[in-house]
N, C-alpha and C positions, 0 to 999 in steps of 0.2 A: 853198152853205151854208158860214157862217164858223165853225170850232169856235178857239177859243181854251183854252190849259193853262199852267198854272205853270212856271216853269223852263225850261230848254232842254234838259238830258239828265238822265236817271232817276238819274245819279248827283248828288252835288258838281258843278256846272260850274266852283268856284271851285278845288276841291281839284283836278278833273283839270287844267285851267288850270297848276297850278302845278308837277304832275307835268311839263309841258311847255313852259315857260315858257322854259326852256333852248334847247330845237331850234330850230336855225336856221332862216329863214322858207323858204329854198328848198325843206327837205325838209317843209316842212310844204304848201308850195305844192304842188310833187310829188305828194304826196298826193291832190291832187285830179285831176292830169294820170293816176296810174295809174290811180285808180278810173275813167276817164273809157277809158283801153285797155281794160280788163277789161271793159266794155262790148262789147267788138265780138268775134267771132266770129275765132277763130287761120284765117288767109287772108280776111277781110272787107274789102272798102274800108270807107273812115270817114274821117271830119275832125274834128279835134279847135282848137278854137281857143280861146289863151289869152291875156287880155291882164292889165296889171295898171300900176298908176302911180298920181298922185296926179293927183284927183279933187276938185271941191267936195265932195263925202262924205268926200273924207281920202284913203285907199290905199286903192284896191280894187282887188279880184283877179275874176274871171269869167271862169270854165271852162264851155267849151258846145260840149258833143258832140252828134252823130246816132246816136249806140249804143241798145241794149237799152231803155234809160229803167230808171224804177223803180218797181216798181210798187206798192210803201206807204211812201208817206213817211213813216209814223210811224218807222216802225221806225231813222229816222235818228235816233229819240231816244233810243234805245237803245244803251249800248252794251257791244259783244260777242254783240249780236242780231246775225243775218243769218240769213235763209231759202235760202241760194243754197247747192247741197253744196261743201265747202271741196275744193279742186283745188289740185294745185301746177301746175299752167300758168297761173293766177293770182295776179296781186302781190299783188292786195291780202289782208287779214288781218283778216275777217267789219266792214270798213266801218271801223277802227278808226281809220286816217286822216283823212278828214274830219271824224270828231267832235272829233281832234285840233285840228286847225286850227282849229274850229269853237268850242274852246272859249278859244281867242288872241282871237277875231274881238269888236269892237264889235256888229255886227250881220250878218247874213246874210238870205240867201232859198235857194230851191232849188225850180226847176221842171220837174217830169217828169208825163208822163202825164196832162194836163190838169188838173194839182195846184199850188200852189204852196205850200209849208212856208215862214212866215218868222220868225226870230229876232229879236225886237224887244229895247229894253231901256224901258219904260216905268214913268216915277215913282220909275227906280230899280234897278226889279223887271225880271226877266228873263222872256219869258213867248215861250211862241209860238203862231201861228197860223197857221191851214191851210183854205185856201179855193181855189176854181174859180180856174184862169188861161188868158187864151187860149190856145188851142192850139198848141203851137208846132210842132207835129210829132214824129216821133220824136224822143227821146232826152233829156236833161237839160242844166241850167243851174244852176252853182252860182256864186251872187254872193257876197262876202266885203265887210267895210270891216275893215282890219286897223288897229292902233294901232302903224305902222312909219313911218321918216323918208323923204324921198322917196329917199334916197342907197341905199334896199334893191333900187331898180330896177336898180344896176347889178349888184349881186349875184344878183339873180335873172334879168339877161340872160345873164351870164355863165354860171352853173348850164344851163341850159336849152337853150342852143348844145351844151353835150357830148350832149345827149341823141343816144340811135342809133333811128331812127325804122323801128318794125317797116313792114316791105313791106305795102303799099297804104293805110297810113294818113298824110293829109296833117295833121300840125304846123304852125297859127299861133300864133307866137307875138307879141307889137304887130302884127300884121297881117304880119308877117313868114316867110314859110315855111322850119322846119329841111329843111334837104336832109336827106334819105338818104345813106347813105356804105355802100359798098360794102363785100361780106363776101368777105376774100381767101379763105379759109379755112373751112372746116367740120372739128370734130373730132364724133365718136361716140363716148358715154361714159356708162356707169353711175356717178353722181354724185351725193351727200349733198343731198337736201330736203328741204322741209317739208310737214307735214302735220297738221291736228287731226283728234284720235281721238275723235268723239262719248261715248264709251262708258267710256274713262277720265277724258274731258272733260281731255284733254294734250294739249302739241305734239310730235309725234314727228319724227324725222329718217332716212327711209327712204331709200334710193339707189334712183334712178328713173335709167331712159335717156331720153338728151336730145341735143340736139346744142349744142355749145360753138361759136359765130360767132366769129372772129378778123377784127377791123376793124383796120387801118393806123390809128397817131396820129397826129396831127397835131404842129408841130412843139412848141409848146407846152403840148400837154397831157401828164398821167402814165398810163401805161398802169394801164387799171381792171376793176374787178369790172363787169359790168352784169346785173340781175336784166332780162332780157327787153327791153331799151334804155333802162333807170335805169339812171343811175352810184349803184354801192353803196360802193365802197370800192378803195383800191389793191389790185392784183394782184401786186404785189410781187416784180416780174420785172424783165428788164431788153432786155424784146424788145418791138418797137416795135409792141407788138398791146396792142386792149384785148382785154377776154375775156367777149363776152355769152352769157349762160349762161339758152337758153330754156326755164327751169324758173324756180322758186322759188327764192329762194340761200336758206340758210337763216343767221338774222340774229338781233342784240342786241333788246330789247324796242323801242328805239328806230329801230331796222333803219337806224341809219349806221353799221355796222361786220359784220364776216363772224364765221361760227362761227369757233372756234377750228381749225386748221388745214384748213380750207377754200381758202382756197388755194392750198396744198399739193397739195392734191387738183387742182387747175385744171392744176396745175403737170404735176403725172403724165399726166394725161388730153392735156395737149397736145405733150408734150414729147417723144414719136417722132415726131410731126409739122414741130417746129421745129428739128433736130436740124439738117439738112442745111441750114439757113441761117446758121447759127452760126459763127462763126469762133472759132480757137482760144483767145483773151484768152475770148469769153464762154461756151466751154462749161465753162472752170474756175472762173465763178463760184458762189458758193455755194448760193445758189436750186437750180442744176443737179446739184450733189452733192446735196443734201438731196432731189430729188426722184426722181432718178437711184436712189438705192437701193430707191425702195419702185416702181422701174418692171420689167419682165418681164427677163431673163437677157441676151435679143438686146440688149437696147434699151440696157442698163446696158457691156454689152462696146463697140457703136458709140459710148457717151459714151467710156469709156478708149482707145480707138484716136483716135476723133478729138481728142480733149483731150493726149492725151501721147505719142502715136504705136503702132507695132505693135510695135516691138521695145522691149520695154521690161524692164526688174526693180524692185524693187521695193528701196530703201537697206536695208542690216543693219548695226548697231553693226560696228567694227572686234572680229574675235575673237584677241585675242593676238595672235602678229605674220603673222596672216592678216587681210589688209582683202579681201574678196568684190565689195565694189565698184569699188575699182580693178579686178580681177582682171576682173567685167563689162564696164567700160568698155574695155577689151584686146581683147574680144570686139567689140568697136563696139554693144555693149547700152546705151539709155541708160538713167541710173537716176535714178529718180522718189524723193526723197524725201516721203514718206508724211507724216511732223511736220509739214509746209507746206499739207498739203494740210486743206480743212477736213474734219469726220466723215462727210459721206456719202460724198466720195471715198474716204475713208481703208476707208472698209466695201468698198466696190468693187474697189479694188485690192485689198483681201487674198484676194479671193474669186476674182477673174478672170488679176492679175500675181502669176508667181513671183516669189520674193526675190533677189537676186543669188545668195544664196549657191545655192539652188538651180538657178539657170542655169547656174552658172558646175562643180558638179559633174554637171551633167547633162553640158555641154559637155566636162568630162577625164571622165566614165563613157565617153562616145559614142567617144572619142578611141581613148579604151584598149581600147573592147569592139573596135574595131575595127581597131587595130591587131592585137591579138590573134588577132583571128577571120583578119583576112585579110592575115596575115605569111606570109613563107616565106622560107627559106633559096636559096641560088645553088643549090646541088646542085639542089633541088628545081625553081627554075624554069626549070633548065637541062633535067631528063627531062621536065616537065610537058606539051610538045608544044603548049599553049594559050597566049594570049596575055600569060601570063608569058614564054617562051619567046623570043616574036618581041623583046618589048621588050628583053632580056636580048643579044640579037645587036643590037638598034638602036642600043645605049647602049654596044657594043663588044664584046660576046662575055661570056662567064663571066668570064674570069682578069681582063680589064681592071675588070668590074664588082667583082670582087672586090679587087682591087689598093685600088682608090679608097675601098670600104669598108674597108679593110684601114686606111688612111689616116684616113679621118671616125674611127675608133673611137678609132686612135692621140692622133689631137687632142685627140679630149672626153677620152679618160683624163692626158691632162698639166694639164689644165685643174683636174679634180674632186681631182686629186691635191694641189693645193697649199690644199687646205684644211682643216689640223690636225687628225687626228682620226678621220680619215674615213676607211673602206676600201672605195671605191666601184670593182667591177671591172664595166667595162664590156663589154657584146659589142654586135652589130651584124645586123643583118634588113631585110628589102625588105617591099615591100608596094606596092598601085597604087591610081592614084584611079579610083573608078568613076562617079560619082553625079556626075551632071552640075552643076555650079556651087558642086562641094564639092571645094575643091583641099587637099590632107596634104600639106606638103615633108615633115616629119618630127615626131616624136614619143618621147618620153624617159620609160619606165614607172617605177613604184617602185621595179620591179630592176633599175634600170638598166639596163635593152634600150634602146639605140637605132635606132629602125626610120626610114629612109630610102625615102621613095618614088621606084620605080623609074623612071616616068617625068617625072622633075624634070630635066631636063639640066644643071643646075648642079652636080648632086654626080659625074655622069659626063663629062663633057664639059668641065669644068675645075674639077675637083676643090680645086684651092688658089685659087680665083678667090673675089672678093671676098663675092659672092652666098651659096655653097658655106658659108666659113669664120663668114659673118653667121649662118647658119640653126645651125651645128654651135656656135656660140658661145651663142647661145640655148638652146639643149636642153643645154647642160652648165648652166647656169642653173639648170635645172629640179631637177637631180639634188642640187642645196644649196638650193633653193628652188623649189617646185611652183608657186606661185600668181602670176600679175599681176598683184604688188604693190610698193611701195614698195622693201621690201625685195629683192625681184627683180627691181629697176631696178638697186642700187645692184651685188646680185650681178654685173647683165648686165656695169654698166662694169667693174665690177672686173675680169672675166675675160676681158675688151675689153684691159684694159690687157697683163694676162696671156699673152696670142695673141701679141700687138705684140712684148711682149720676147721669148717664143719663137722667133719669125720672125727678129729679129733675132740674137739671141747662142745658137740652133743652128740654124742657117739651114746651115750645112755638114752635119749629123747627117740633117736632112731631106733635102738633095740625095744625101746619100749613100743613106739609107735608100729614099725613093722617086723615086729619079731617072728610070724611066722614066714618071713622071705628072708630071716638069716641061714635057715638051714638049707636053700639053695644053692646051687653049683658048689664053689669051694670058696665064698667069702662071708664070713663072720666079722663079729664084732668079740673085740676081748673083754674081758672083765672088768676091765679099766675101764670101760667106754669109747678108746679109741678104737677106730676102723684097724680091720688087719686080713691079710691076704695069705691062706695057706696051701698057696700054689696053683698052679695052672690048671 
């Protein structure tokens, strides 16, 4: 029995037409290939074959699956009708696609369930009819004649070839089969869908669990969004995955474009996963800051470690004539400035890296607590019976270790002396290293203590030796200038030069003063009175 009706959809065909007149054909074609997925059953085999080219009819297109079928073709006249409950494991959007296309279309048919629906356009008039067709078996058949030039065919071979063809469904397309392509990767991820709420009659966007497929691109394609193996839109990354996301993505009215930070979201969900393939150029890309911050504590510390290394600080303005990042870099800290970096780094390092300035007084707290804590006088390590004791004989006895300090102090006080002003009186203390792979030669307090670690053989064992007078040149540095900076570069030379002329024009006063610590290690004094070094 033939029923025949006015028009082709309950609404405007011309008005919806023009709503859509814009969408390009492939995503209008699409339309019919999801509606044609959504047919099968999540783990189903099925065959989906689509051809489309110019035709004595013109351009036609015909989508013919073995799925579910349909079981009232009226309801294709309808639209925003659908009987089926709305799921986000589902593309499509209560049928809304095909009536798209449908209303681009010169003419159409559509055969499911021993039905056929056809779109005529007769005398003018748009009309359709719906009568018996032979049985074609399961599933549907939707024919199209579109008003396109033939040159749309390369557009829509192209389009069609990205498609990621869900496992056990076979894709023809011209009688051509999309291969399947292979999923490197699996993420697990509670993640932004879609859903209509019957009862507000809304589209809501709930976060469902799903898994996120990571496919390898190919070499000329852009890594994409994929709703369930449609390409939606860039993914906006720079890693050579696309990102098929087996839910819903949730989408523009025209569903070629993603929610507004959607994305973003792909981005977090996958990016403890991608972490460890990442090389240092792209984990400082900006995608990675911006997603990096909204990821878990762990996740966010492994981007700054891998991106800028472990030893780091964090730049601080120069304060007065204290710069903190020279003073880091002294330390062999490297320093990350932050201004360079874009705003999600810049959130991360301030949360996970300290500043220079804080390293750099962590580093003199640590210095001093410990010099402090674990100083002691000759007397002392002389009764102490412990291995203060032994080293104190290893290094020569008391009187020699004392002599030699006697000597370090004498130095750095001729040094601090010649700077105007200043009444810097120094004295002198031991101290040992304990802590395996943490070596102190020496250290130089606010009060001018100079503490000397006991077991350094350069300060006992040739006390005026090059090593010795380099370390004790440094820590009088300290005592006009605390930081490693600029300025306690130019102090160091200056008080470089300062030694030099000592050694030279009272090089007699020293022989006389400490003449029995000339005959240690290999430096002497000449005849002259200048200082002189004969050999290593």
């Amino acid at each position: 029995m033939t029923r025949q009706s006015e028009g082709w959809l309950s609404i405007s065909t011309e008005g919806f037409a023009a709503m859509n007149a814009a969408r390009p054909a492939e995503h209008l074609i699409k339309e019919l290939v999801q509606n044609a997925l959504d047919s099968f059953v999540e783990g189903e085999s099925g065959q989906i074959a689509l051809r489309y080219g110019i035709e004595a009819e013109g351009f036609v297109v015909e989508c013919r699956d073995n799925g579910s079928g349909i079981s009232n073709l009226s309801d294709l006249k309808v639209v925003y009708l659908t009987h089926k409950t709305d799921s986000h494991l589902k593309r499509g959007r209560f049928g809304r696609g095909f009536k798209e296309a449908l209303c681009i279309a010169e003419q159409a048919r559509v055969v499911s369930g021993g039905q056929q629906l056809a779109f005529l356009l007769e005398h003018g008039q748009r009309v359709t009819r719906q009568e018996p067709a032979l049985d074609q078996g399961c599933g549907t058949t939707v024919w199209m004649r579109m008003p396109w030039p033939a040159e749309t065919r390369e557009r829509l071979d192209a389009y069609f070839a990205q498609f990621l063809v869900p496992r056990g469904i076979e894709l023809l397309v011209n009688g051509e089969r999309i291969s399947a392509r292979a999923v490197e990767h699996q993420v697990q991820a509670s993640i932004t869908t879609e859903l209509y709420d019957p009862i507000s009659q809304s589209w809501r966007k709930p976060s469902r669990a799903t898994r996120i497929h990571l496919v390898r691109t190919k070499l000329d394609e852009t890594p994409t969004i994929y709703e369930m193996g449609i390409p939606v839109a860039a993914v906006d990354w720079t890693m050579p995955y696309h990102c098929d996301v087996q839910q819903r993505v949730p989408m523009n009215p025209n569903r070629d474009a993603v929610a507004a930070g959607y994305p973003v979201k792909l981005h977090v969900a996958c990016l403890p996963l991608l972490l460890e393939q990442m090389d240092e150029a792209a984990l400082k890309d900006e995608w990675v800051g911006h997603a990096g911050r909204r990821c878990e504590s762990e996740v966010q510390k492994r981007i700054i470690a891998r991106a800028f290394g472990e030893n780091i600080a964090r730049s601080v303005p120069r304060m007065g004539e204290r710069h903190f990042d020279e003073d880091a870099r002294e330390l062999g800290v490297e320093v990350v400035n932050t201004a360079q970096a874009s705003s999600g780094f810049r959130d991360m390092l301030k949360v996970f890296v300290p500043s220079a300035r804080e390293v750099v007084r962590r580093d003199e707290l640590a210095k001093a607590k410990r010099a402090d804590s674990e100083s002691f006088s000759i007397e002392v390590a002389r009764q102490s019976g412990d291995v203060r004791q032994q080293w104190l004989e290893r290094q020569g006895g008391a009187e020699a270790v004392g002599r030699c300090l006697e000597f370090a102090v004498w130095f750095c006080q001729q040094l601090v002396d010649t700077c105007p002003g200043r009444e810097n009186r120094v004295s002198g203390q031991l101290t040992l290293n304990h802590e395996a792979g943490v070596t102190l030669y020496a250290h130089w307090s606010t009060m001018n203590v100079l503490t000397l670690a006991l077991d350094q053989p350069c300060f006992w064992q040739n006390p005026l030796g090059p090593e010795s007078l380099q370390v004790l040149i440094h820590e009088a540095a300290h005592a006009l200038n605390m930081h490693h900076g600029l300025e306690f570069r130019q102090e160091l030379e200056r008080l470089a030069g300062i030694a030099a002329s000592l050694m030279l024009h009272r090089g007699a006063e020293i022989r006389e003063r400490f003449s029995d610590l000339l005959g240690t290690g290999s430096c002497n004094l000449s005849r002259s009175g200048s200082f002189a070094h004969s050999g290593s």
